[in-house]
mmCIF file as Biopython writes it, N, C-alpha, C and O atoms, coordinates in Angstrom:
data_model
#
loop_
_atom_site.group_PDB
_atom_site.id
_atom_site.type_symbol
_atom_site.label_atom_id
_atom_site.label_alt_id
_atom_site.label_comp_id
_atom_site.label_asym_id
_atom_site.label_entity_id
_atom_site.label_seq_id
_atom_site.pdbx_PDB_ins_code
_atom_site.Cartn_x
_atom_site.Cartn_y
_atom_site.Cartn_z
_atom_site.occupancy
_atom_site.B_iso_or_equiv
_atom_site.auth_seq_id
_atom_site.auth_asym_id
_atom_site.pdbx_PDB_model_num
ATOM 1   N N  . UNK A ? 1  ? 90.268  135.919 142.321 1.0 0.0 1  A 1 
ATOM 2   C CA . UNK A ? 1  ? 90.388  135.025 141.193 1.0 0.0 1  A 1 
ATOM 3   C C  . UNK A ? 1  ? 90.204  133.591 141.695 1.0 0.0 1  A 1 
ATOM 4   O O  . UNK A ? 1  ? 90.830  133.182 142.673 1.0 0.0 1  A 1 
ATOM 5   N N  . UNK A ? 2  ? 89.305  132.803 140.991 1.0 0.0 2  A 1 
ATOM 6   C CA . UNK A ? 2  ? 89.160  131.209 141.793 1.0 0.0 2  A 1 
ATOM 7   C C  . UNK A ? 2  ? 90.606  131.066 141.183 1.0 0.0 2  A 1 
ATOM 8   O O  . UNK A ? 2  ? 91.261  131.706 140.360 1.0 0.0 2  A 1 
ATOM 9   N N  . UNK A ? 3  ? 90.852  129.723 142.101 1.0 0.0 3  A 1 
ATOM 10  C CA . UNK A ? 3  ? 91.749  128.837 141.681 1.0 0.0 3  A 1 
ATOM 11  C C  . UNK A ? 3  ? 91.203  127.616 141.009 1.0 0.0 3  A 1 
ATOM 12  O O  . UNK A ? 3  ? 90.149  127.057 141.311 1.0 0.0 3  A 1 
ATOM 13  N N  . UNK A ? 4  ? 91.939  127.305 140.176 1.0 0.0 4  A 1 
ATOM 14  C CA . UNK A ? 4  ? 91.987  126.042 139.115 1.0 0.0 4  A 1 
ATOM 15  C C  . UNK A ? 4  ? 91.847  124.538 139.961 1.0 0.0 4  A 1 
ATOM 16  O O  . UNK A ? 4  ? 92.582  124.008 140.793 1.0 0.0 4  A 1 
ATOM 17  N N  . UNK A ? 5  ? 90.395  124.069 139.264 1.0 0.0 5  A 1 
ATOM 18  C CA . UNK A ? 5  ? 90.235  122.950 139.996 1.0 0.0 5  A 1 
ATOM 19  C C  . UNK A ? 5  ? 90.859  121.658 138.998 1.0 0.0 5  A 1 
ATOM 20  O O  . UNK A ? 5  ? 90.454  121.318 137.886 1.0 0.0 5  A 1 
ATOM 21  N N  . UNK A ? 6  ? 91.811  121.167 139.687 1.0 0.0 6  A 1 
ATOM 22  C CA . UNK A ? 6  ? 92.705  119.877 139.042 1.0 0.0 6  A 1 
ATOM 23  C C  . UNK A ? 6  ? 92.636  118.814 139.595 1.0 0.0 6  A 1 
ATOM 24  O O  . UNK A ? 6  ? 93.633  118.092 139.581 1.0 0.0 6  A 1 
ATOM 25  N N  . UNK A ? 7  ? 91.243  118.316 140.360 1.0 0.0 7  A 1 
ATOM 26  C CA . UNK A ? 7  ? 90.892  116.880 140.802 1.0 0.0 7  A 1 
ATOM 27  C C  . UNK A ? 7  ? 90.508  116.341 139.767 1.0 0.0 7  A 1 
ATOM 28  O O  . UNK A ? 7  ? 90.758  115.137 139.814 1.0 0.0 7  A 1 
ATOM 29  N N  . UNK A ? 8  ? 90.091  116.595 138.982 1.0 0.0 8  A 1 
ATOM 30  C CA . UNK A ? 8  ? 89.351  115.752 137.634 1.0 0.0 8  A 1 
ATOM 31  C C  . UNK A ? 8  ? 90.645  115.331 136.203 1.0 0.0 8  A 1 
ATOM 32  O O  . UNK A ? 8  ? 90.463  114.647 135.196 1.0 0.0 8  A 1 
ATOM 33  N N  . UNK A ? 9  ? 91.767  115.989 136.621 1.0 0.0 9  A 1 
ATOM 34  C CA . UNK A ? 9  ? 92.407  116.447 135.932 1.0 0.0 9  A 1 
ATOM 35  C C  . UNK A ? 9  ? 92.808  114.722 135.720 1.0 0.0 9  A 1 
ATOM 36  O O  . UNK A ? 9  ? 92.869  114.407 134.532 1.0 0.0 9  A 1 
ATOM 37  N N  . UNK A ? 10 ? 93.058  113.695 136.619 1.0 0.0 10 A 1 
ATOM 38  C CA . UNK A ? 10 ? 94.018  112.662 135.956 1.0 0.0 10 A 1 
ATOM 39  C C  . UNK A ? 10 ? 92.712  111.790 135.848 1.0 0.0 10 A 1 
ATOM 40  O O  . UNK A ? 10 ? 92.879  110.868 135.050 1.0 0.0 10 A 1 
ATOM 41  N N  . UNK A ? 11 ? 91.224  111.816 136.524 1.0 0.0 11 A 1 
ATOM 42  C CA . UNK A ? 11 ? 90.287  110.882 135.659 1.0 0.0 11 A 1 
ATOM 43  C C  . UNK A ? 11 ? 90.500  111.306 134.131 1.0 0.0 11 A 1 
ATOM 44  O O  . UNK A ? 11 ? 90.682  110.435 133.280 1.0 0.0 11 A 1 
ATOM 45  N N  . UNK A ? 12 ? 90.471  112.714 133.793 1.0 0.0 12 A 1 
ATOM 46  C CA . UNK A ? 12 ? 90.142  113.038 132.652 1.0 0.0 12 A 1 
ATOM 47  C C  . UNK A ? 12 ? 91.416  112.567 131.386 1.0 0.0 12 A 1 
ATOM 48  O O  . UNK A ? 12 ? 91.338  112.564 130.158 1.0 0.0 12 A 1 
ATOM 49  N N  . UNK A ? 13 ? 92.549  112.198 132.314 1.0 0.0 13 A 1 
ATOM 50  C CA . UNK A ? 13 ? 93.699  111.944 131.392 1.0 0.0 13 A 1 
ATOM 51  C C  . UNK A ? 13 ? 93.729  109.960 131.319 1.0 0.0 13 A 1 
ATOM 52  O O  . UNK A ? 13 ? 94.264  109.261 130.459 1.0 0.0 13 A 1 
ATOM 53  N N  . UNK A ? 14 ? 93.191  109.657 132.172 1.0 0.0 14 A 1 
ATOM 54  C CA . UNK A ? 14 ? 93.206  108.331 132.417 1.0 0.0 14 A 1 
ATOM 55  C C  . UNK A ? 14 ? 92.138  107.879 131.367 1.0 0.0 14 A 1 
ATOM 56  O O  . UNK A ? 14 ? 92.275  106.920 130.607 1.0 0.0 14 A 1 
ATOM 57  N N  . UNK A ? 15 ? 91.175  108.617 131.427 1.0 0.0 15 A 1 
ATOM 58  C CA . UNK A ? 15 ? 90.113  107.985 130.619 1.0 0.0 15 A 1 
ATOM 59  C C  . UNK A ? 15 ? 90.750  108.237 128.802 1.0 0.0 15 A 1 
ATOM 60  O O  . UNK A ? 15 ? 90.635  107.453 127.859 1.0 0.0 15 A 1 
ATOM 61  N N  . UNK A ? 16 ? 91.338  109.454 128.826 1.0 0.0 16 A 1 
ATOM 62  C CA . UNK A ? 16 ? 91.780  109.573 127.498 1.0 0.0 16 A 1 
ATOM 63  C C  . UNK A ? 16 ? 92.962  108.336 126.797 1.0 0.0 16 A 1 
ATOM 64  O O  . UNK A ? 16 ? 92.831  107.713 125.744 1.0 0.0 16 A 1 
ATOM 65  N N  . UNK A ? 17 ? 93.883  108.282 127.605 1.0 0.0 17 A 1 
ATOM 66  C CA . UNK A ? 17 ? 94.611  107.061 127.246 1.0 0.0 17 A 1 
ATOM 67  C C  . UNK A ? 17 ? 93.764  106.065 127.330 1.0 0.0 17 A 1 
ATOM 68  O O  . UNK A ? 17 ? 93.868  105.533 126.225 1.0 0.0 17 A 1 
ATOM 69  N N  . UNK A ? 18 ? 92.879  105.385 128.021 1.0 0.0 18 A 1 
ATOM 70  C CA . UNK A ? 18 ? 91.997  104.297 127.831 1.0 0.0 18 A 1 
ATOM 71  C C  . UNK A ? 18 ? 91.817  104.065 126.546 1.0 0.0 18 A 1 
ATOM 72  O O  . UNK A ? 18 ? 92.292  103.166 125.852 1.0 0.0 18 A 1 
ATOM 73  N N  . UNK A ? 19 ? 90.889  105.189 126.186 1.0 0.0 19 A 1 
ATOM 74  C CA . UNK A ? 19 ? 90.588  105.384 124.749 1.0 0.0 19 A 1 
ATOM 75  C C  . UNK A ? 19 ? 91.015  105.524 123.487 1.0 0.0 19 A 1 
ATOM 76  O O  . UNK A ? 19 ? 90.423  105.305 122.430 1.0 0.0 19 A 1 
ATOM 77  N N  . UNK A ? 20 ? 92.381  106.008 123.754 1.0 0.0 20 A 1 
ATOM 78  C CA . UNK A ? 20 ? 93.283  105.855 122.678 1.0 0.0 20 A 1 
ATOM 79  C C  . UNK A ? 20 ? 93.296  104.653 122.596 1.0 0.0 20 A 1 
ATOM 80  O O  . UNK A ? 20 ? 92.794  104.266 121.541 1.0 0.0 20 A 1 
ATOM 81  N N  . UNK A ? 21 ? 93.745  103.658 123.417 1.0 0.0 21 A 1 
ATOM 82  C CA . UNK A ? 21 ? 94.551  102.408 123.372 1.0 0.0 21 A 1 
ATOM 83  C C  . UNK A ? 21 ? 93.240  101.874 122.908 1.0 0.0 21 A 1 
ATOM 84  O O  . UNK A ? 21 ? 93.310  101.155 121.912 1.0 0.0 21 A 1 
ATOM 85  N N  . UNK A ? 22 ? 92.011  102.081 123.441 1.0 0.0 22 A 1 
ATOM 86  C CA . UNK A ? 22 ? 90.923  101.125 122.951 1.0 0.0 22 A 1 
ATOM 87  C C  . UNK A ? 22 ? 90.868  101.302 121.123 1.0 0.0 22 A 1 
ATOM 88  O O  . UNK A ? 22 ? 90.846  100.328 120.370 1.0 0.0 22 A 1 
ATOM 89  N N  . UNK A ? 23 ? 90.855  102.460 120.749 1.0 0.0 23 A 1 
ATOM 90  C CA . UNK A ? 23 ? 90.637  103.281 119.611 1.0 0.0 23 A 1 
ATOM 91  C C  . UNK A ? 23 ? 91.628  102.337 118.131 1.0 0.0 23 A 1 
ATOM 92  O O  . UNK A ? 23 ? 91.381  101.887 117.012 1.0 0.0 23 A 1 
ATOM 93  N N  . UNK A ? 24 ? 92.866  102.469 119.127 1.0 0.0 24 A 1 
ATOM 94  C CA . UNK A ? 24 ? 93.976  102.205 118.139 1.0 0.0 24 A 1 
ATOM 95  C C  . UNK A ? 24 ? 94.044  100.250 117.951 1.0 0.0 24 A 1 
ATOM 96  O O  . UNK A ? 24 ? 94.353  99.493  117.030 1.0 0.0 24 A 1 
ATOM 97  N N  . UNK A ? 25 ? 93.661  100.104 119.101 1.0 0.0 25 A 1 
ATOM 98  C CA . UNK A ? 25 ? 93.001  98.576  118.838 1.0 0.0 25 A 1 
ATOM 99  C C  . UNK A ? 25 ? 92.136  98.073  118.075 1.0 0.0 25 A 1 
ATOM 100 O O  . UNK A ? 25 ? 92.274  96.903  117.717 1.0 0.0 25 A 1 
ATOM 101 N N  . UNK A ? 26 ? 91.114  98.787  117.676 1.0 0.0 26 A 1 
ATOM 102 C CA . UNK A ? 26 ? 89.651  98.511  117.038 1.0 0.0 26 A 1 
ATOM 103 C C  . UNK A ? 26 ? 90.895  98.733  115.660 1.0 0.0 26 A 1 
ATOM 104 O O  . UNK A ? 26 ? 91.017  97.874  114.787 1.0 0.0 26 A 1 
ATOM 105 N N  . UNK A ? 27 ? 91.754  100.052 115.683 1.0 0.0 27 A 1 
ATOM 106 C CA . UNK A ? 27 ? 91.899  99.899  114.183 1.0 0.0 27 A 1 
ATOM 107 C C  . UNK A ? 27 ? 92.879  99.264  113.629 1.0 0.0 27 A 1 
ATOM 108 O O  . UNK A ? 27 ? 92.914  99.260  112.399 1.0 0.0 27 A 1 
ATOM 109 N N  . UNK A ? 28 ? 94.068  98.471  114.488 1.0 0.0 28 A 1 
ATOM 110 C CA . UNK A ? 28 ? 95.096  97.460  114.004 1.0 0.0 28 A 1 
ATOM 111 C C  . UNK A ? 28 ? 93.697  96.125  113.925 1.0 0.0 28 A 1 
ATOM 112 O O  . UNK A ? 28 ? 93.431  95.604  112.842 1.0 0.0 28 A 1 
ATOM 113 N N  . UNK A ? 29 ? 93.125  95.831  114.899 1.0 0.0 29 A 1 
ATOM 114 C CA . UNK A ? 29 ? 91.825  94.257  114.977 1.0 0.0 29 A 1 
ATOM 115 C C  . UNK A ? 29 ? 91.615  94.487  113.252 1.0 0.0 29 A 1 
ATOM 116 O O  . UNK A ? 29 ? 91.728  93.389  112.708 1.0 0.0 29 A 1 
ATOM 117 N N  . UNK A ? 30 ? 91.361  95.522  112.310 1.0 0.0 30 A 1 
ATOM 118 C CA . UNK A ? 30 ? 91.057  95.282  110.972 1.0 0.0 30 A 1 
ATOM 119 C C  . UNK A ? 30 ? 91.495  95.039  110.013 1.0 0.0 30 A 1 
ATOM 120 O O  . UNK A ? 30 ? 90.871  94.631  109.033 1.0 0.0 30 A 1 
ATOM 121 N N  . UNK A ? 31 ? 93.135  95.316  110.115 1.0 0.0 31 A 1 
ATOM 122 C CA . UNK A ? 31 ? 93.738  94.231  109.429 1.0 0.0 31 A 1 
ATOM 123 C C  . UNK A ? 31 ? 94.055  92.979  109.503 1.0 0.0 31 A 1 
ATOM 124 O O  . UNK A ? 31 ? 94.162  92.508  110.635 1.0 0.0 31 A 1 
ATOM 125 N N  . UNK A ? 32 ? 94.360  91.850  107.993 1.0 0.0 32 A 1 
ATOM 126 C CA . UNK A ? 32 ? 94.553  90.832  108.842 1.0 0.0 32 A 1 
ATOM 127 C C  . UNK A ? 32 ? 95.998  90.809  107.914 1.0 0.0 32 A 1 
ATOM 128 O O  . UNK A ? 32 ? 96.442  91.305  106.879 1.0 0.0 32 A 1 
ATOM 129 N N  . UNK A ? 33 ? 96.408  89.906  108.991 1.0 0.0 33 A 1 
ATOM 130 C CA . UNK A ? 33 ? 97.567  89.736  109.173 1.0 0.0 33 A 1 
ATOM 131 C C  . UNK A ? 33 ? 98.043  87.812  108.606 1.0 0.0 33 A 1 
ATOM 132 O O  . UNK A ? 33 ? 97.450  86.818  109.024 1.0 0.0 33 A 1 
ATOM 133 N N  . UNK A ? 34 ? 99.042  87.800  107.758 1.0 0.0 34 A 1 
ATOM 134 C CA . UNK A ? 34 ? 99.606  86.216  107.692 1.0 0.0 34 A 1 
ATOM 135 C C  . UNK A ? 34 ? 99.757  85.802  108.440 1.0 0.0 34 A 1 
ATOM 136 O O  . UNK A ? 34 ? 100.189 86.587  109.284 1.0 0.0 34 A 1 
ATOM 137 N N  . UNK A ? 35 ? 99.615  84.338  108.952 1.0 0.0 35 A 1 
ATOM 138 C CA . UNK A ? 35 ? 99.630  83.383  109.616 1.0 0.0 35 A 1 
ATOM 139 C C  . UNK A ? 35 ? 101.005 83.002  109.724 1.0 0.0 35 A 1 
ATOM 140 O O  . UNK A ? 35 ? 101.781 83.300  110.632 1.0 0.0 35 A 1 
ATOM 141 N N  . UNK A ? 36 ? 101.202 82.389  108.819 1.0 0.0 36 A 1 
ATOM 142 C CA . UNK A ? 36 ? 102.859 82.446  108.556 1.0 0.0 36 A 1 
ATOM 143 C C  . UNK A ? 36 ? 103.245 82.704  107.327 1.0 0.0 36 A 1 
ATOM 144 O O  . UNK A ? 36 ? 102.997 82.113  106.276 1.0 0.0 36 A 1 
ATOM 145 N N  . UNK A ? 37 ? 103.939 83.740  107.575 1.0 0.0 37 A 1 
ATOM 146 C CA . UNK A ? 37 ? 104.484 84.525  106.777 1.0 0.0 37 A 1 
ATOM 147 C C  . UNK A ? 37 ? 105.673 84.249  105.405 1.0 0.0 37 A 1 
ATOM 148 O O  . UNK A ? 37 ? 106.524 85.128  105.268 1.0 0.0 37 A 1 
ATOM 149 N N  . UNK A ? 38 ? 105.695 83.491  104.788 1.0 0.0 38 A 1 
ATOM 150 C CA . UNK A ? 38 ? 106.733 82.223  103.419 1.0 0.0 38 A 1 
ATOM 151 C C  . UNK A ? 38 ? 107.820 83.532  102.703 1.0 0.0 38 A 1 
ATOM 152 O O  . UNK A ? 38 ? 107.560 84.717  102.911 1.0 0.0 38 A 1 
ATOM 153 N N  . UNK A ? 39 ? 108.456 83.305  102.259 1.0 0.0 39 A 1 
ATOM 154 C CA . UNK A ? 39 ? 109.160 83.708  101.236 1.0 0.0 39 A 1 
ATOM 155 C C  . UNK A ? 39 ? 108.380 83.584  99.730  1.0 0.0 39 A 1 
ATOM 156 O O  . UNK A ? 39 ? 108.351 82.421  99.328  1.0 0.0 39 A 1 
ATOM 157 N N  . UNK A ? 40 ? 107.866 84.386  99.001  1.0 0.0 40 A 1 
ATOM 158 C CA . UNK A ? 40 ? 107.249 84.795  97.651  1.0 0.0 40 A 1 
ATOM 159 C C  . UNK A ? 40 ? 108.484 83.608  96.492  1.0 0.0 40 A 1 
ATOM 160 O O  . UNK A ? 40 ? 109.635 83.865  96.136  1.0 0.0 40 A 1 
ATOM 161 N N  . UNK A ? 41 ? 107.737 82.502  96.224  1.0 0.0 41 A 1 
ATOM 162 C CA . UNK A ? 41 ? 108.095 81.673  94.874  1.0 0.0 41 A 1 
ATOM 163 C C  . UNK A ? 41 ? 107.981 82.688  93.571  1.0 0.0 41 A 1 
ATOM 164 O O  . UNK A ? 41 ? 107.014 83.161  92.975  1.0 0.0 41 A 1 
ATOM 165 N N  . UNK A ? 42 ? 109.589 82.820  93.382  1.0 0.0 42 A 1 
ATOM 166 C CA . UNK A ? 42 ? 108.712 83.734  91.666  1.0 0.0 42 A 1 
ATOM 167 C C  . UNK A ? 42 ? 109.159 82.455  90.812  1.0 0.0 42 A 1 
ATOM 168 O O  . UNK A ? 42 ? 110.064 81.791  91.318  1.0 0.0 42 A 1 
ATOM 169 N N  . UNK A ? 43 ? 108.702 82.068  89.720  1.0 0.0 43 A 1 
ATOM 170 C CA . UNK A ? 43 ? 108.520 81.175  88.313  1.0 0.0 43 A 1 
ATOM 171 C C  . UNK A ? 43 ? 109.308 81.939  87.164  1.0 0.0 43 A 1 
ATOM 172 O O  . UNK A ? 43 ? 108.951 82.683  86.250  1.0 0.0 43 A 1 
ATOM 173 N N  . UNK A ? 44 ? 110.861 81.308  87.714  1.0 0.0 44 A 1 
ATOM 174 C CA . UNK A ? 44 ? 111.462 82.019  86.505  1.0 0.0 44 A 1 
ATOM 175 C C  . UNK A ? 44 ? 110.981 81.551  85.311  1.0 0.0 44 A 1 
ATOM 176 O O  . UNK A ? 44 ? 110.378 80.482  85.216  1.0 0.0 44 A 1 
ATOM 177 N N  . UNK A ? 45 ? 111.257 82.437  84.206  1.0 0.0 45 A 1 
ATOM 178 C CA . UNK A ? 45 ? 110.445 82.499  82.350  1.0 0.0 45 A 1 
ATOM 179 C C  . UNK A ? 45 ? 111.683 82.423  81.506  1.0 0.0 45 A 1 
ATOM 180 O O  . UNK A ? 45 ? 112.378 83.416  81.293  1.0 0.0 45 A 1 
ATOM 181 N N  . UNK A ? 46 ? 111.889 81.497  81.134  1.0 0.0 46 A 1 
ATOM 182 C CA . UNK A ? 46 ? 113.144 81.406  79.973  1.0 0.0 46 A 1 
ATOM 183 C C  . UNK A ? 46 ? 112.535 81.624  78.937  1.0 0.0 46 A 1 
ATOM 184 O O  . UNK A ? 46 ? 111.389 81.218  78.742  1.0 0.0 46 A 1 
ATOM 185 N N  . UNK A ? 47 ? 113.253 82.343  78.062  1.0 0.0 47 A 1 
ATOM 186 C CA . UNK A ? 47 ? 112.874 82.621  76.873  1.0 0.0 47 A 1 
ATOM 187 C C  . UNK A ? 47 ? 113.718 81.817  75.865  1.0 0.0 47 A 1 
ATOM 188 O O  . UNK A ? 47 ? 114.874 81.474  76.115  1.0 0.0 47 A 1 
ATOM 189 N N  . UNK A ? 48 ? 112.914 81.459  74.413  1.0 0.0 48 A 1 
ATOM 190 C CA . UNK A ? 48 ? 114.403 80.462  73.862  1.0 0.0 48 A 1 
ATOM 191 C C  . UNK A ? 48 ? 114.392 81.431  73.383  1.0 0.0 48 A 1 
ATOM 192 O O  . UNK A ? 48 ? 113.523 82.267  73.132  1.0 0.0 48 A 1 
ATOM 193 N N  . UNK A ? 49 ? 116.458 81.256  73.078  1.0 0.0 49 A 1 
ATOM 194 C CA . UNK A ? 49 ? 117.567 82.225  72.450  1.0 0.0 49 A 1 
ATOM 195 C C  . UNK A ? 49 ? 117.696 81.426  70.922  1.0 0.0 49 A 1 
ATOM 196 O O  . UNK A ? 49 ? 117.090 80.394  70.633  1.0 0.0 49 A 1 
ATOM 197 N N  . UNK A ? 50 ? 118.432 82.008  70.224  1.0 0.0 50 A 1 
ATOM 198 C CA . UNK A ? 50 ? 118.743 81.109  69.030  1.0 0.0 50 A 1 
ATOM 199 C C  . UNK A ? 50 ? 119.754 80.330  69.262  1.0 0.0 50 A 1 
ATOM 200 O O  . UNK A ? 50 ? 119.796 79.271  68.635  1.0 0.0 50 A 1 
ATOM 201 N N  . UNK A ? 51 ? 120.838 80.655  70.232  1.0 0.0 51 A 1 
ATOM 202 C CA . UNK A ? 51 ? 122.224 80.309  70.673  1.0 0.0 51 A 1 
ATOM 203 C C  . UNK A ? 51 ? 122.101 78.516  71.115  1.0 0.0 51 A 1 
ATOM 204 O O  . UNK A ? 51 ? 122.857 77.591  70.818  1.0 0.0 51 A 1 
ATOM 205 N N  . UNK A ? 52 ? 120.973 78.526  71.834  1.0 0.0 52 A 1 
ATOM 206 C CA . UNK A ? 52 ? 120.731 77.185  72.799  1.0 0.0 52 A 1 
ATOM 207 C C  . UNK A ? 52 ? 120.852 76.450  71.457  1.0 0.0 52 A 1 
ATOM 208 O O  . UNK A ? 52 ? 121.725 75.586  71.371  1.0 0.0 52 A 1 
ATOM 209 N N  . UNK A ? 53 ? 120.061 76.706  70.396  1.0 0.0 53 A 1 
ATOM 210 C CA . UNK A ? 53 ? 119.717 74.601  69.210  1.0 0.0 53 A 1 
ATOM 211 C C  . UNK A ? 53 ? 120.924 74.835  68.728  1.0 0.0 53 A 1 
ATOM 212 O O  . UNK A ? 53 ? 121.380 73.720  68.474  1.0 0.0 53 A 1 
ATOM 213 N N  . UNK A ? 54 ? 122.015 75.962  68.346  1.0 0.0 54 A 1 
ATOM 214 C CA . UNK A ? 54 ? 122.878 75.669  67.490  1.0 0.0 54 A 1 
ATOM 215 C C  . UNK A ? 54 ? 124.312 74.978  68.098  1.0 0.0 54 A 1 
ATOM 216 O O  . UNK A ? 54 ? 124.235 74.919  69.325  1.0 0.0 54 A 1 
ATOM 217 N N  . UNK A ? 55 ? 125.251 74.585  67.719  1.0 0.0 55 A 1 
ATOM 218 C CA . UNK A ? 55 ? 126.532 73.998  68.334  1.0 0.0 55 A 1 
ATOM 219 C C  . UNK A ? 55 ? 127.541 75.439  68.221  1.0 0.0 55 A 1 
ATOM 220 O O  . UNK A ? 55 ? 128.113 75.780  67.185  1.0 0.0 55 A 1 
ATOM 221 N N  . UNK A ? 56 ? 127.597 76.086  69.370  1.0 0.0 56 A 1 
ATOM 222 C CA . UNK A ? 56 ? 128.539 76.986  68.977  1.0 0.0 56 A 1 
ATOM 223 C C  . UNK A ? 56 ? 129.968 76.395  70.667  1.0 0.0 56 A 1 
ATOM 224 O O  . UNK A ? 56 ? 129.731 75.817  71.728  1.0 0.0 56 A 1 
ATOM 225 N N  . UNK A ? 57 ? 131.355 76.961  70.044  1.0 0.0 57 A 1 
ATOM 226 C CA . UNK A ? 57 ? 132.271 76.747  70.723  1.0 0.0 57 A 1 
ATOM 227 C C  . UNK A ? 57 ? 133.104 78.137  70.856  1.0 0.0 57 A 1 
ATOM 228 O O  . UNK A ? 57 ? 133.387 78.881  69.917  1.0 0.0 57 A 1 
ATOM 229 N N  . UNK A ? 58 ? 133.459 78.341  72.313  1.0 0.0 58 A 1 
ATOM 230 C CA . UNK A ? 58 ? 134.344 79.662  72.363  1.0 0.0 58 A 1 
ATOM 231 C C  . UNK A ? 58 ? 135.705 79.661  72.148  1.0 0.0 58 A 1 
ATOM 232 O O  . UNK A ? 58 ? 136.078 79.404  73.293  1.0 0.0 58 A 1 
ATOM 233 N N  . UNK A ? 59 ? 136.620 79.755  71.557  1.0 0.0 59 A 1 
ATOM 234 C CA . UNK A ? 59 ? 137.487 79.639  71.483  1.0 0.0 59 A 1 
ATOM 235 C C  . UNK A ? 59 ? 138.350 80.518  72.062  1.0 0.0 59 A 1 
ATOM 236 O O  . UNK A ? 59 ? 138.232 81.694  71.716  1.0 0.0 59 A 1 
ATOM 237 N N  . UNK A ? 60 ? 139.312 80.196  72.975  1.0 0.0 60 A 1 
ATOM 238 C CA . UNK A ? 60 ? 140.132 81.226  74.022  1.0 0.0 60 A 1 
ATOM 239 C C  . UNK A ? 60 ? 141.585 81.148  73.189  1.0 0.0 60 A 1 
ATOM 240 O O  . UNK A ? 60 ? 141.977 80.143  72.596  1.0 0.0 60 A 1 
ATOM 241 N N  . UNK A ? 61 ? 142.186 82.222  73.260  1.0 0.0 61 A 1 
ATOM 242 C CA . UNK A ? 61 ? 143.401 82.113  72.962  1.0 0.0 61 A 1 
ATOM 243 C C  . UNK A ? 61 ? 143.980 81.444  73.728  1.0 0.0 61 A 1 
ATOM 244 O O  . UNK A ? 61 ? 144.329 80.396  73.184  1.0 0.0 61 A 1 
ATOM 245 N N  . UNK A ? 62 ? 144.304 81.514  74.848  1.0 0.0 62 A 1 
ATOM 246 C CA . UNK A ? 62 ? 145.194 80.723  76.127  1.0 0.0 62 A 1 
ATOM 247 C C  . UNK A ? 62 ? 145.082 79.098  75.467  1.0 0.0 62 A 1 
ATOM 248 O O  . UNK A ? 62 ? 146.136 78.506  75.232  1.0 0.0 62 A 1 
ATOM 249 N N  . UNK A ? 63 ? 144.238 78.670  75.290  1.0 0.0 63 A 1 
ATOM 250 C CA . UNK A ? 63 ? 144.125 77.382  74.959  1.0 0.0 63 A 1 
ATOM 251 C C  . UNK A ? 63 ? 144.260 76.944  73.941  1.0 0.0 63 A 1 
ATOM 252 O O  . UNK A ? 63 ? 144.285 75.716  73.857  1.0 0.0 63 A 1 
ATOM 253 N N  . UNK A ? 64 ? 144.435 77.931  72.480  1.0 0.0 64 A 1 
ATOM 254 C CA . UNK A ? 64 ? 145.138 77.251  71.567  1.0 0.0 64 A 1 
ATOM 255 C C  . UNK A ? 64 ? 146.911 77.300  71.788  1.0 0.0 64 A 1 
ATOM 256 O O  . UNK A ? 64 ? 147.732 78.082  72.268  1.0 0.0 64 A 1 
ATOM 257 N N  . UNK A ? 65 ? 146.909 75.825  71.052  1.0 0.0 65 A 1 
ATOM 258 C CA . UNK A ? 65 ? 148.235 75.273  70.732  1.0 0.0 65 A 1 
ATOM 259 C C  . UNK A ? 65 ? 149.351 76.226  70.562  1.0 0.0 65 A 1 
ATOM 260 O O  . UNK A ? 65 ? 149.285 76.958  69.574  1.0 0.0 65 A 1 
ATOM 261 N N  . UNK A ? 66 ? 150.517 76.363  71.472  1.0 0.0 66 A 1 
ATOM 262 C CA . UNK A ? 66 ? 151.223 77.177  71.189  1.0 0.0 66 A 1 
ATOM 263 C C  . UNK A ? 66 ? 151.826 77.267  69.805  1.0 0.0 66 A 1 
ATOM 264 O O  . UNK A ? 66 ? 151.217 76.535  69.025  1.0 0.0 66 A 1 
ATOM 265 N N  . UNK A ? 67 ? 152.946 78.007  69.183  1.0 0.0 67 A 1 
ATOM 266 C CA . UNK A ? 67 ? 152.984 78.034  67.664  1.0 0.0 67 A 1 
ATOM 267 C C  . UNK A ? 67 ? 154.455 78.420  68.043  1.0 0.0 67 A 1 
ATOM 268 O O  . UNK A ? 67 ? 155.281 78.649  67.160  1.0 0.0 67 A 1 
#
């Protein structure tokens, strides 16, 4: 029975990681990426209520006049 020839064995693993790493490079290089990166401004939207034009007052019990 020959025996198993394993000289080629770590070019062949060396070259494979090469290639991954080259591989996986080409495919992060295609995204792009922010520069600097901000916090998102949102534009709060008020809506008018009817409550805001009229004069309304809450009245708490605690604060009326004792009796």
């Amino acid at each position: 029975m020959p025996q198993l020839d394993t000289s080629t064995w770590l070019v062949t693993i060396i070259a494979m990681i090469l290639m991954l790493f080259i591989l996986i490079q080409l495919k992060f290089h295609k995204y792009s990426y922010p520069l600097s990166p901000a916090p998102k401004t949102f534009k709060s939207t008020s809506f008018p209520t009817p409550w805001e034009t009229k004069w309304t007052k809450i009245y708490s019990p605690l604060l009326l006049p004792q009796q």
